[in-house]
DOLOPA-886452 format. One record per residue: chain; residue in one letter; x, y, z of N, C-alpha, C, O in turn. Coordinates in pm, whole numbers. Example, Ala and Ser with C-alpha at 12.3 -4.5 7.8 and 13.67 -1.06 7.14 Angstrom:
NODE unit code    n_X    n_Y    n_Z   ca_X   ca_Y   ca_Z    c_X    c_Y    c_Z    o_X    o_Y    o_Z
NODE    A    A   1319   -569    780   1230   -450    780   1320   -330    780   1424   -332    846
NODE    A    S   1285   -225    708   1367   -106    714   1290      3    787   1341    114    804
// end
This chain:
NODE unit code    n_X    n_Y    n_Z   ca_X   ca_Y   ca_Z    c_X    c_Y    c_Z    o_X    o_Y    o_Z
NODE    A    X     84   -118      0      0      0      0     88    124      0    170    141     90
NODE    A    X     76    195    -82    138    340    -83     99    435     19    -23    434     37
NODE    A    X    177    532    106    110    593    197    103    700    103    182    742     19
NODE    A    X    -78    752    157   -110    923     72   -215    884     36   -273    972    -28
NODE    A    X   -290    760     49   -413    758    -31   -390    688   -178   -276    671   -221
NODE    A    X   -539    637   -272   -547    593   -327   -446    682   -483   -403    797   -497
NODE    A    X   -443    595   -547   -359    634   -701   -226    619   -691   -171    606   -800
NODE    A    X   -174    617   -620     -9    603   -589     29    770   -594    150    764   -618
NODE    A    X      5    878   -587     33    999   -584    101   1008   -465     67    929   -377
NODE    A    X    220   1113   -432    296   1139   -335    164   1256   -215    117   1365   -247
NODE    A    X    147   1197   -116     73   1285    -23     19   1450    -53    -93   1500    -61
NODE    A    X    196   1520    -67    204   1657   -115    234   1728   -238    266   1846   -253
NODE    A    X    215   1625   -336    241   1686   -445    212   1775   -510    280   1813   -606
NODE    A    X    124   1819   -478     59   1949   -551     22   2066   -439     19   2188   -458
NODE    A    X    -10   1982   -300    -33   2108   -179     62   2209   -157    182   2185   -169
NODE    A    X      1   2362   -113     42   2454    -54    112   2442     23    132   2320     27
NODE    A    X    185   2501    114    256   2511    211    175   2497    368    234   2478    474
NODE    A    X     25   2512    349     -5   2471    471   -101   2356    454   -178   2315    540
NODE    A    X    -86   2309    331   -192   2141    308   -270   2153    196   -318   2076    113
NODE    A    X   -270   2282    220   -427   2309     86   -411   2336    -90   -321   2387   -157
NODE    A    X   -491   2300   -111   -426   2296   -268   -416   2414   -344   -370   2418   -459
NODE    A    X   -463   2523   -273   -500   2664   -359   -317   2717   -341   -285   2792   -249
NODE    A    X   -217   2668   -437    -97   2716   -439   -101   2829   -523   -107   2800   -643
NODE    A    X    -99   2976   -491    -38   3102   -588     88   3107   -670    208   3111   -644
NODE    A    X     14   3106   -776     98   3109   -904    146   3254   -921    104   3343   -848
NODE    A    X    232   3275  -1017    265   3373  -1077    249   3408  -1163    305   3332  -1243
NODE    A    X    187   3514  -1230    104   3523  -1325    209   3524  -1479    329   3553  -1488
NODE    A    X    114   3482  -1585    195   3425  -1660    279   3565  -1738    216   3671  -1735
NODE    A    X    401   3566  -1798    401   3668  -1846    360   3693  -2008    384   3605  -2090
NODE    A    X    299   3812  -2043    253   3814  -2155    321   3800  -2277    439   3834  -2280
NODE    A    X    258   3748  -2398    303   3687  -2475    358   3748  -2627    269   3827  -2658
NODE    A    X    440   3749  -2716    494   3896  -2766    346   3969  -2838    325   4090  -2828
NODE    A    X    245   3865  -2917    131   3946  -2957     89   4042  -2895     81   4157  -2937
NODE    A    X     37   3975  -2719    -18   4106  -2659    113   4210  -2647     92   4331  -2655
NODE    A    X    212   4174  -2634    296   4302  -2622    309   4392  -2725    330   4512  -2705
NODE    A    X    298   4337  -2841    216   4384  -2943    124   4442  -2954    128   4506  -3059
NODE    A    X     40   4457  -2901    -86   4510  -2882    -98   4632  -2825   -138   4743  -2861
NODE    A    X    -48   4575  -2716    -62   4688  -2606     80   4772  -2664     67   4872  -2594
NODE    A    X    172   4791  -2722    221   4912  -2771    177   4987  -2894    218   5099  -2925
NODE    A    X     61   4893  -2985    -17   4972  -3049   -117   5044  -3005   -166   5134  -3073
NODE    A    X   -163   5011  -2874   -243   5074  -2784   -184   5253  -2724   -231   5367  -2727
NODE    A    X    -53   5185  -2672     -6   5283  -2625     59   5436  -2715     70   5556  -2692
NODE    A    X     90   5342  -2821    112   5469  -2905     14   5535  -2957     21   5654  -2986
NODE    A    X    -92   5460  -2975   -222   5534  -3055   -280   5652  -2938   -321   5765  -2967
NODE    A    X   -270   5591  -2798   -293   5696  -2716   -218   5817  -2690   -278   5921  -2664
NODE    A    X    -85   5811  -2696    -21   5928  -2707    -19   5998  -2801      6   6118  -2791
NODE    A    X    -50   5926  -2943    -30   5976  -3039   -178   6117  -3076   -172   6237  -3103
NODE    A    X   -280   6030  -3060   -437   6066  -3087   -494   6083  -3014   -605   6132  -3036
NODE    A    X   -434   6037  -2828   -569   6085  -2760   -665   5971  -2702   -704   5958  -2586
NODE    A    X   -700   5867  -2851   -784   5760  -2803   -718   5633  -2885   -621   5630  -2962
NODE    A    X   -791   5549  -2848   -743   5357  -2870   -780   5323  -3011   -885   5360  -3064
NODE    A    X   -698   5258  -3060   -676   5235  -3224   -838   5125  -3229   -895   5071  -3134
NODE    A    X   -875   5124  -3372  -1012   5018  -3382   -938   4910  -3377   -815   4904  -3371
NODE    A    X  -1032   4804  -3381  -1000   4654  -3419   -906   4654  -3487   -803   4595  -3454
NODE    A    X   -924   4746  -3644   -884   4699  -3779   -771   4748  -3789   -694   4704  -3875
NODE    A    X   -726   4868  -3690   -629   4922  -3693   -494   4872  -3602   -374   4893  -3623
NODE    A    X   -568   4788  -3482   -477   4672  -3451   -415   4586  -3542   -299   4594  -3582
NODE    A    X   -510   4493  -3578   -474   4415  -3652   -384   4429  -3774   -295   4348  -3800
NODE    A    X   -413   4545  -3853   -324   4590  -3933   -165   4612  -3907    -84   4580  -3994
NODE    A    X   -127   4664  -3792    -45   4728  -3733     24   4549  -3695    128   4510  -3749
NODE    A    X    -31   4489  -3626     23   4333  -3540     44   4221  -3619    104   4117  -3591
NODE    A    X    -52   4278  -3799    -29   4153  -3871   -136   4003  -3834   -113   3883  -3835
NODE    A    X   -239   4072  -3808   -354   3981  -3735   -482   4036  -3877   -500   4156  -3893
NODE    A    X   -547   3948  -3954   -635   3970  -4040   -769   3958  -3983   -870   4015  -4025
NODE    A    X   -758   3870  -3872   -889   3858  -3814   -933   3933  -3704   -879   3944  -3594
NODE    A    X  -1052   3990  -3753  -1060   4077  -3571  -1128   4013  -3461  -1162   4072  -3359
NODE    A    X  -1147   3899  -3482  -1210   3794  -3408  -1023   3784  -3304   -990   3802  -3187
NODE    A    X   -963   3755  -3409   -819   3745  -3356   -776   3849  -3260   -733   3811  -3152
NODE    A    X   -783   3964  -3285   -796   4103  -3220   -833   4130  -3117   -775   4198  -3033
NODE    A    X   -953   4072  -3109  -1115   4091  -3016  -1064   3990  -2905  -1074   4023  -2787
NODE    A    X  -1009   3866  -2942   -952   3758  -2825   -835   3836  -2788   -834   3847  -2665
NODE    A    X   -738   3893  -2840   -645   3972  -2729   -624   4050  -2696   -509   4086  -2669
NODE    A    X   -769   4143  -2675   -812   4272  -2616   -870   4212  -2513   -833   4253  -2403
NODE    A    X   -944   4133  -2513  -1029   4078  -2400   -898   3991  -2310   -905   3989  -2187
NODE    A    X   -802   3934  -2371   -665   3858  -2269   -617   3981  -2134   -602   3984  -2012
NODE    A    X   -607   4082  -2272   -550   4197  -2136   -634   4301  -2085   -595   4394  -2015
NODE    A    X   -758   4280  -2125   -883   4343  -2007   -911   4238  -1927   -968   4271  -1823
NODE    A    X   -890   4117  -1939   -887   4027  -1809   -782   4048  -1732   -812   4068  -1614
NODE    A    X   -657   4052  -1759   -583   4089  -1703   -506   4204  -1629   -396   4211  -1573
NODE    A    X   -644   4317  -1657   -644   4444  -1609   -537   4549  -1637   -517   4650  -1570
NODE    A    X   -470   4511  -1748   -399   4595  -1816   -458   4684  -1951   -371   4745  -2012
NODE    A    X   -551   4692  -1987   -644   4812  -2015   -782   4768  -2007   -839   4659  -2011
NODE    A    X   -816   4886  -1994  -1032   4872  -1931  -1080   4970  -2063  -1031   5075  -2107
NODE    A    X  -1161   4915  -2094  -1255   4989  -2186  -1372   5120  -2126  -1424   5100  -2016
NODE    A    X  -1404   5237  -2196  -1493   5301  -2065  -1608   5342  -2208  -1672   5446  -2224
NODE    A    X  -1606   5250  -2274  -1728   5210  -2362  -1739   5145  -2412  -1628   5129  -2464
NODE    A    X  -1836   5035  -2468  -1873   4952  -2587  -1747   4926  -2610  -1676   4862  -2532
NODE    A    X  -1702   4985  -2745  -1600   4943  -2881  -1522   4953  -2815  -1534   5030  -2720
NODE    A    X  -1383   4868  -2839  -1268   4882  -2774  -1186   4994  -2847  -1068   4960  -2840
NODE    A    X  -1196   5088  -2900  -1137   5179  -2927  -1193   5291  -2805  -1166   5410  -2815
NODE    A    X  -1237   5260  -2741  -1249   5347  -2608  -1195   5303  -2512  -1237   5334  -2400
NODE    A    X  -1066   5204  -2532   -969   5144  -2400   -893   5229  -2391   -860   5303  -2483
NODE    A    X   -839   5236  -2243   -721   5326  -2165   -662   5246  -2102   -752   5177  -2053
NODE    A    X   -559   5203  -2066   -420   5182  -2021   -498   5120  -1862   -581   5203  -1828
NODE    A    X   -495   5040  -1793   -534   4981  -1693   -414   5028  -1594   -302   5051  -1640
NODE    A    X   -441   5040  -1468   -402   5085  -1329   -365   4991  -1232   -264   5013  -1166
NODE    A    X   -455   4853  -1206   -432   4724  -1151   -579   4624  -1162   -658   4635  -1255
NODE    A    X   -592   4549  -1074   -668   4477  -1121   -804   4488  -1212   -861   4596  -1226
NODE    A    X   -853   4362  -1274   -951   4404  -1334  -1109   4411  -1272  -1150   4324  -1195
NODE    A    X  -1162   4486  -1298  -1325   4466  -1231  -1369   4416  -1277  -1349   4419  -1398
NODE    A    X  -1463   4333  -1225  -1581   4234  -1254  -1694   4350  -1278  -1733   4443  -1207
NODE    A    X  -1732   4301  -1413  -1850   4374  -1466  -1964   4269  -1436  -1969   4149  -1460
NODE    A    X  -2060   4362  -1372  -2201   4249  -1371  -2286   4206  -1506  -2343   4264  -1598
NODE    A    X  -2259   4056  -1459  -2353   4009  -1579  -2474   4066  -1600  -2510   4172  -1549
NODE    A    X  -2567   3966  -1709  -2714   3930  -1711  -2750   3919  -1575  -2792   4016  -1511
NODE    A    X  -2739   3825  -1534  -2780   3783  -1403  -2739   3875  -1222  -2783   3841  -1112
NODE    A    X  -2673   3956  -1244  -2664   4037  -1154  -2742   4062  -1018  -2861   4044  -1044
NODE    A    X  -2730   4089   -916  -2814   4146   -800  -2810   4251   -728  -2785   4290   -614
NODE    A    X  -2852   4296   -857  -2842   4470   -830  -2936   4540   -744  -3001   4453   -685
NODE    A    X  -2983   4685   -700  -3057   4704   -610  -3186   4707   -702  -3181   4763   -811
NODE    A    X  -3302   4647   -657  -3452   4684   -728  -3448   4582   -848  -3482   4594   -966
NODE    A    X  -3398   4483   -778  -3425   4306   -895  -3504   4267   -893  -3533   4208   -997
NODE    A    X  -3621   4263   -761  -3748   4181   -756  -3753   4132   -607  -3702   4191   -511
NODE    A    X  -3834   3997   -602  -3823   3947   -494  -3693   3848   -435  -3636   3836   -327
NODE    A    X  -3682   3783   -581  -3587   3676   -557  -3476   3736   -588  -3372   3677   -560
NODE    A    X  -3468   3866   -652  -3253   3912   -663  -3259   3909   -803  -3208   4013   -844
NODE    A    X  -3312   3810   -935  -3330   3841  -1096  -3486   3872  -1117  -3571   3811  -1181
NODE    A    X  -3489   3945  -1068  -3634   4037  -1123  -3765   3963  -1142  -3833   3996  -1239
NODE    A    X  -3802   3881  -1075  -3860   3792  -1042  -3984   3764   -975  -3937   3718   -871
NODE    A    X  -4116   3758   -958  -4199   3738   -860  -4230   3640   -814  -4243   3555   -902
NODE    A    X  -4263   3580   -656  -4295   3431   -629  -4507   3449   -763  -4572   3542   -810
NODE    A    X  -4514   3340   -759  -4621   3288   -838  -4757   3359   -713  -4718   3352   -596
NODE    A    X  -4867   3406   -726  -4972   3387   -612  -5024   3285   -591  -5107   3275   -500
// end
């Protein structure tokens, strides 16, 4: 019998330092596209004021798709290195630190109903 429990796995192999498995990583570092990105970002802001379009990314990074674009605008607004303060991402600015959680659909905002999604019990 292996000590640690079933599978043959070593006891601590993957645990934290005090048992638990939630070990903090280091966040990954970004990858040359987004660095890419984000200095087409940054220059378009110094340059103009405001954040280049989709098309003007892509042009600039060598990306044809703005689907392509659109996935690594959203990498580094997850990552809270720029926030959008409208709709189109040509209204992104340069992020400060983490990112905010924007409320979904489903939200529980003040004046939802009874149940919290806008909701009434049945009579």
């Amino acid at each position: 019998m292996v000590p640690g429990g079933a599978g043959g796995a070593a006891p601590d192999d993957r645990r934290g330092p005090e048992g638990g498995r939630g070990v903090r990583r280091e966040p990954r570092p970004l990858t040359a596209r987004q660095e890419a990105v984000l200095a087409v970002i940054r220059s378009s802001l110094a340059e103009r004021g405001r954040g280049p379009t989709v098309r003007e990314i892509g042009a600039r990074v060598g990306l044809s798709s703005t689907s392509s674009v659109a996935h690594q605008l959203g990498r580094l607004e997850a990552r809270g290195l720029i926030v959008r303060t409208g709709r189109d991402w040509s209204t992104c600015v340069l992020g400060e630190g983490p990112p905010v959680r924007r409320p979904g659909l489903r939200s529980r905002g003040t004046g939802g109903g009874v149940d919290g999604y806008g909701r009434r019990p049945a009579p």
